[in-house]
N, C-alpha and C positions, 0 to 999 in steps of 0.2 A: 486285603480283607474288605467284603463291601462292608456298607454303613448303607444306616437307612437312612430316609431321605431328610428326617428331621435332624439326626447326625450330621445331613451334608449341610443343614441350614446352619446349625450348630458352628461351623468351620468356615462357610464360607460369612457368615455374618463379622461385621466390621462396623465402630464407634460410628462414621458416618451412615450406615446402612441404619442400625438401630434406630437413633435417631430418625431418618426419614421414613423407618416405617410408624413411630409412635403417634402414639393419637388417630389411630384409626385408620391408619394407613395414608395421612393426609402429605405426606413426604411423592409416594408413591402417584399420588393424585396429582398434586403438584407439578410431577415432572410432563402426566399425561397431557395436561394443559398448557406447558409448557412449548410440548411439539407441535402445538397447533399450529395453524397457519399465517393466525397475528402473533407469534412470540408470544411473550408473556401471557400471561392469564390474568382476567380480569381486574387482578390487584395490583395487577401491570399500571393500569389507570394512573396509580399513584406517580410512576417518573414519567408519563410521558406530557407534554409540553407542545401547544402549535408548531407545526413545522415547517418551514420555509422551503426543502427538500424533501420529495420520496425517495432518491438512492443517493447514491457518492460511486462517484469514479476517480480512484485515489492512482494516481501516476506517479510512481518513487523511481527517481533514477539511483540506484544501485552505487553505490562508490561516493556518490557528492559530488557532485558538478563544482565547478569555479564559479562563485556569484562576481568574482571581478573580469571574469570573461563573458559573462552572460548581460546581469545588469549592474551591477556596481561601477559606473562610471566618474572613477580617480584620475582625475588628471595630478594632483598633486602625489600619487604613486610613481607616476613616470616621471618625475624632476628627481626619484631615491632611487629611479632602475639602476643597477650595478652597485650599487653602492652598501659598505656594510648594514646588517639592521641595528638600528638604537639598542642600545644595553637596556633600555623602558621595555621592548618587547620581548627580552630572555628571559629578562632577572624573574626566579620563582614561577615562571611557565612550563608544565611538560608537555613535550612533543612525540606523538607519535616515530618521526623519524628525523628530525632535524638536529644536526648535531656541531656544537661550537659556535659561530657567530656565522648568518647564512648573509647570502647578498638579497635587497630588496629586487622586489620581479612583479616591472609596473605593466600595465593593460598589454594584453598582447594582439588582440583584436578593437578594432573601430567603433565608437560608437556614435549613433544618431535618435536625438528626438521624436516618437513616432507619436500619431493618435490628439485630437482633441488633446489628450492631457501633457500631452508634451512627456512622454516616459521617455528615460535614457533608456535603449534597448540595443544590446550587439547586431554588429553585421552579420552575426552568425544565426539570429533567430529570425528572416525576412517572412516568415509565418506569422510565428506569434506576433510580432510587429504588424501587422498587419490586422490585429484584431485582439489591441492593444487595451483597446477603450472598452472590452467586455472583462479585462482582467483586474484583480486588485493584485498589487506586487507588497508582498511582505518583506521588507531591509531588511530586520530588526530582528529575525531569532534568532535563538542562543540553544544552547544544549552544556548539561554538563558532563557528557560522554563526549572522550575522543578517537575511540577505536569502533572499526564499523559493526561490528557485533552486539553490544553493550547501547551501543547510539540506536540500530535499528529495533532492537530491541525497545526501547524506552520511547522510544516515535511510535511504535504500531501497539505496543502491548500495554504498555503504560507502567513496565520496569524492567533494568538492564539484566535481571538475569530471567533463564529461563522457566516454562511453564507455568506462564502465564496468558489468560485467552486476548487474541488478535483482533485488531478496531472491530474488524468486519464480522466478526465471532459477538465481540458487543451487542453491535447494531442488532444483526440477524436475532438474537435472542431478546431483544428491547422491541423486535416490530414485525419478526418476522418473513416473508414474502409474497408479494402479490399476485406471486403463478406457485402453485402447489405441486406444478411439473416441473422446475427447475429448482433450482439450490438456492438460497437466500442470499448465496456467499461465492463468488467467482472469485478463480485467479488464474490471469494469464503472465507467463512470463517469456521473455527476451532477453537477446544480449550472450547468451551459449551458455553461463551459468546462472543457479539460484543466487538470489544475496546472501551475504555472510552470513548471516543469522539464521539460511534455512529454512528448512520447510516451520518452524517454529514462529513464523512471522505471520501464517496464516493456520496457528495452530488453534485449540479453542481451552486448553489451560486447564483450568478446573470446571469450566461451563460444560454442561453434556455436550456428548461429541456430534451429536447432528448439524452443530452450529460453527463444526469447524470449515475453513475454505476448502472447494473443490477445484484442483488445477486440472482447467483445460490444456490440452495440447494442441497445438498448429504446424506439428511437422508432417502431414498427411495422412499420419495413421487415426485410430478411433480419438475423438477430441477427449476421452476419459478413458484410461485404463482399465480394462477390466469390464467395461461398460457393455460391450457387444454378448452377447450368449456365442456358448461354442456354437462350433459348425452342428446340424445334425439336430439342433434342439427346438423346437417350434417355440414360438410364444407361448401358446395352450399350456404345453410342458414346463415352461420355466416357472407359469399363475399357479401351478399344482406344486411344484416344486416349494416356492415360495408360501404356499399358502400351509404345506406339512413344517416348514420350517418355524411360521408365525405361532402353531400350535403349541408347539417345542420349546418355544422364547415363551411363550403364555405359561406354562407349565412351571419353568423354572422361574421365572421372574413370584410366581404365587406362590413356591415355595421357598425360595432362596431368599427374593425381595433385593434386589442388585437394580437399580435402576437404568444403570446401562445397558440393560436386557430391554427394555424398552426403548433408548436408542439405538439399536439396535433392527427394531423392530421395523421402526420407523426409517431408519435410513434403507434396508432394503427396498420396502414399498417405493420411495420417495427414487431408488436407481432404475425399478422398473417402470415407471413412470419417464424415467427420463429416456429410457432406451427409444421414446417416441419421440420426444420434445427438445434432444440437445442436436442431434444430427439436421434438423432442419434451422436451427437460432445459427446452428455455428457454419453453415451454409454460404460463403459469402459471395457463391455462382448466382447470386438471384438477385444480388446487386445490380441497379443498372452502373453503366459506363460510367457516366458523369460524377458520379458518387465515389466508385473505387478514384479517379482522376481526383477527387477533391482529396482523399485520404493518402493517393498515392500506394492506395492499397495490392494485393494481385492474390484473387484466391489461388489455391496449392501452389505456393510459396512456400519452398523448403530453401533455408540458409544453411551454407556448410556449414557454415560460422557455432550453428546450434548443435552441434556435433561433435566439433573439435576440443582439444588438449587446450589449447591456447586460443580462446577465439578473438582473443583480440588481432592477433595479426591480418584475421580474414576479413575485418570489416569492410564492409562496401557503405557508401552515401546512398547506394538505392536500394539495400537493403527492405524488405517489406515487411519483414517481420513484425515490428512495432507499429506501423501504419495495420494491415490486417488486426492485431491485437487492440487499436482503437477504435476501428468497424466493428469488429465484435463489441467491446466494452456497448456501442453505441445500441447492437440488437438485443443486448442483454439486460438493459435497464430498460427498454421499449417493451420487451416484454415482461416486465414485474420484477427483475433480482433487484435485491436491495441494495448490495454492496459490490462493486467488481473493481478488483486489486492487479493494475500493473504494473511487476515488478522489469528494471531494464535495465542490465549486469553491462560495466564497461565505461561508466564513471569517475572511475579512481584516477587520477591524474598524476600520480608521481615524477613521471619524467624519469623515473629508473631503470626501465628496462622499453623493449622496444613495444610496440603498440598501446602506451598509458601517456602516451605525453598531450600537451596542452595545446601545442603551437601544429601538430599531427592528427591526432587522434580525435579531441575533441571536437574539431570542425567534420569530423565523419560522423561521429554518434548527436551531434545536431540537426545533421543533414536526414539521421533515419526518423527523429520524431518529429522537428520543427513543423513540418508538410502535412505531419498525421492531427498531430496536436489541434493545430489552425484547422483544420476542416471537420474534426471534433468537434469542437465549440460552433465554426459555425451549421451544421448539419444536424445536432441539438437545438441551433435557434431556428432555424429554418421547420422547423420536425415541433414547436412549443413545448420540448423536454428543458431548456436550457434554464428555466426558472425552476423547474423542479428536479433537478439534478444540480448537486455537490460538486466542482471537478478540484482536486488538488496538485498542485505537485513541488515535487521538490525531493531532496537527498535527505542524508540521515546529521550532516554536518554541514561544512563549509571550507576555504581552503583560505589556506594561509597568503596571508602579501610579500613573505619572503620565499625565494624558491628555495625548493628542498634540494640539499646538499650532502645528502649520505652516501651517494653513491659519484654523483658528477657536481662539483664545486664550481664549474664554472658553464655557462649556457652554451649547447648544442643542439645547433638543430635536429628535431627528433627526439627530443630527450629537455622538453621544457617541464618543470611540473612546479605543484606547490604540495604543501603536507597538507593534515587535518588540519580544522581551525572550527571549533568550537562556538567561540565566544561570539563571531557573529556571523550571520548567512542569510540567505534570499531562499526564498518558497511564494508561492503565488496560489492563489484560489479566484472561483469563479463561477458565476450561475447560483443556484440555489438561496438567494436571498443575500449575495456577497455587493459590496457599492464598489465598483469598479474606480480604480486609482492606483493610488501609492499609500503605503503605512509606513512608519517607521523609517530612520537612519542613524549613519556609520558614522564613525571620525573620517580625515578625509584621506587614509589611504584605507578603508575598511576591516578595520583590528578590530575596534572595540562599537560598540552600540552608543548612537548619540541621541535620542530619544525615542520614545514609544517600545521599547522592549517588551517580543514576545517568546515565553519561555515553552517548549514543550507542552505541561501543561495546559499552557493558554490555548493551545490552535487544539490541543484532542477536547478540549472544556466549549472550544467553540463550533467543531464540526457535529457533537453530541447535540449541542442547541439547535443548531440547524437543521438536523435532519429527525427533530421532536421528541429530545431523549432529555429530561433536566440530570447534568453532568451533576450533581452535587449528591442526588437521591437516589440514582440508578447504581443500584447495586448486587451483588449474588453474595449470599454467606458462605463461608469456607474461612476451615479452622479459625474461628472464634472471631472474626471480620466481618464485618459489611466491606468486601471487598470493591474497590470501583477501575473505573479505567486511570481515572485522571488520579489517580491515588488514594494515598488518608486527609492530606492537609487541604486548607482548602487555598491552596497558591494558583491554581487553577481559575482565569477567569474569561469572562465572554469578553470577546474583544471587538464593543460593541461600533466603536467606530468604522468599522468595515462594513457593518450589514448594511443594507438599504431600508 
């Protein structure tokens, strides 16, 4: 039966819509100003704050890296190698997969003091080491997630379950972007899989959807799905196309009052626009030599590895995937994105099956970003982006000092690993108003945190400050909340000894 159109408003109107239209339709208004091209709208003013950073380029290695193979240098770990662990670190502990009494599993790789500052840094990072004295090294965080899902969640979104919006969903809607041809919000990923948590990690939750991430691709086809027009269709035709559609969303949005009808509106605009502006950003033939050479980069660069069932077993050390995906990250904040998210699957260390182990595998997926990472940093200082760019990185956890025992109770080569480990772990930042050092540390086989602890919280409470967002007051309402990133309480604090 049809219904007329007030009928249809009638049906489709919903508790959240009423609201946004009441009062004059200033819900509605709201959202228009919203998509503008600084974020927020002028009442925005309210949370935003000096900013030490214009973008963040956030590097999450996928799985958790080992901070005892990277930087946590325990020598008094290797005097307990083989030996059972203390009943202090079972009793009342749950483990991901660790089961009965494991054997302790001290440094498996070398360490040496690099840099003015004298950092402990692996044999496995001769990059980063090398451009050590630009980094601050975080010892000291913590998480109370131990399963990769629940952790990445509460690291990017700012809670362990789903549907809720991702850092860079934040950001982009607290400031918006500085090119109104590209997307606010990048994400490139590596490694052959998404992270555990999904496309949910660069989702945008209850924020309008314009501000959710856009995943570029780097296996040679269109760097965006969908992005190209068929064959056969002119530009002319698509702005005609586009422009009967905007009518159409105009209509309905006047009568209906859905505000995602106006994200809507706006994200189409915002793809035809990019169908000029992303194929030449993500271009990286126009690189000179020396540059791809500093990154290790090789444009059209397709890895089997991003293809396969298992890509762990195909890793290669020269992989270029993660190196290109830091070239890009670097054309992408050069030209205005606010936020670009790499994610880099192949982390997990267990030592259970074949291509996850520590003493193996690890020293591969070092080998693909170490080179890239290091000529990030310095190709941003060289380029005077490196003060005004955010860089992060780090996992969603940390890894345990006893080796994981669920499957091989006793060490083989090819099959080293450790479990989650929670309670304490290494992450690093740098650039964007960061004082380069060390923060925080471990007891001395790195179990437990021995001062300066920083919690989840702390580091989203503190990348919000930096890149001019006051974490305490930046909020979106949804059902009956001033909802925020760093949560409701206020255990979230700037950690202020880092900055410069």
């Amino acid at each position: 039966m049809d219904l007329s159109i007030n009928m249809q408003k009638a049906h489709a109107q919903t508790r959240r819509h009423f609201f946004g239209q009441a009062g004059m339709g200033f819900g509605a208004i709201a959202l228009q100003q919203l998509m503008a091209k600084n974020g927020l709208a002028a009442d925005g003013e309210a949370f935003r704050i000096p900013a030490k950073a214009k973008s963040i380029i956030y590097l999450h290695m996928a799985g958790s890296p080992s901070q005892l193979e990277l930087f946590e240098n325990k020598p008094a770990l290797t005097k307990f190698h083989g030996k059972d662990c203390p009943k202090e670190y079972l009793e009342g502990k749950r483990f991901a997969f660790i089961k009965g009494t494991p054997k302790m599993l001290g440094p498996v790789f070398d360490y040496k003091q690099h840099g003015e500052s004298g950092q402990w840094v692996s044999e496995l990072l001769p990059g980063l080491s090398s451009i050590i004295d630009d980094v601050c090294i975080i010892r000291s965080m913590h998480t109370d997630q131990f399963n990769h899902s629940p952790a990445q969640l509460l690291l990017h979104t700012g809670n362990p379950l789903l549907g809720y919006p991702s850092m860079g969903s934040w950001v982009t809607y607290g400031l918006g972007s500085e090119n109104e041809n590209l997307p606010g919000f990048v994400v490139l990923a590596s490694g052959g899989k998404t992270p555990s948590a999904g496309k949910s990690l660069w989702g945008s939750g209850f924020l309008p959807t314009l501000y959710q991430g856009v995943q570029c691709r780097t296996d040679g086809g269109d760097p965006i799905l969908y992005l190209s027009d068929p064959k056969g269709l002119s530009r002319k035709a698509r702005r005609k196309t586009l422009d009967a559609l905007k009518d159409l969303n105009e209509y309905q949005h006047r009568h209906v009052g859905d505000p995602e009808t106006l994200t809507r509106i706006s994200q189409y605009e915002l793809a035809f626009r990019m169908q000029v502006s992303v194929p030449g950003v993500m271009d990286l033939s126009k690189e000179p030599e020396h540059i791809l050479k500093l990154y290790g980069a090789r444009p059209g660069h397709v890895s089997k590895a991003e293809s396969a069932a298992d890509p762990r077993r195909l890793y290669k050390g020269n992989d270029a995937t993660f190196a290109n995906n830091c070239l890009l990250a670097r054309r992408l904040v050069e030209n205005g994105v606010r936020f670009v998210q790499l994610y880099d699957w192949g982390w997990d260390h267990h030592g259970s099956s074949l291509g996850e182990s520590i003493d193996e595998t690890l020293p591969i997926k070092c080998q693909q970003v170490d080179r890239a990472i290091a000529g990030l940093i310095t190709d941003l200082k060289q380029r005077g982006l490196f003060e005004q760019t955010l860089i992060v990185w780090g996992g969603e956890f940390g890894r345990t000092p006893m080796m994981q025992n669920n499957v091989n109770s006793v060490l083989k080569k090819g099959f080293y690993g450790r479990d989650h480990h929670p309670h304490a772990f290494t992450m690093w930042m740098a650039g964007g108003g960061i004082k380069p050092g060390a923060y925080g540390s471990t007891d001395d086989i790195g179990y437990y945190i021995a001062e300066n602890p920083v919690g989840i919280r702390d580091l989203q409470t503190t990348i919000l400050h930096q890149i001019g967002l006051n974490p305490h007051r930046f909020n979106f309402p949804y059902q009956g909340l001033n909802q925020r990133l760093i949560g409701p309480t206020e255990e979230g604090k700037v950690i202020k000894a880092i900055l410069s």
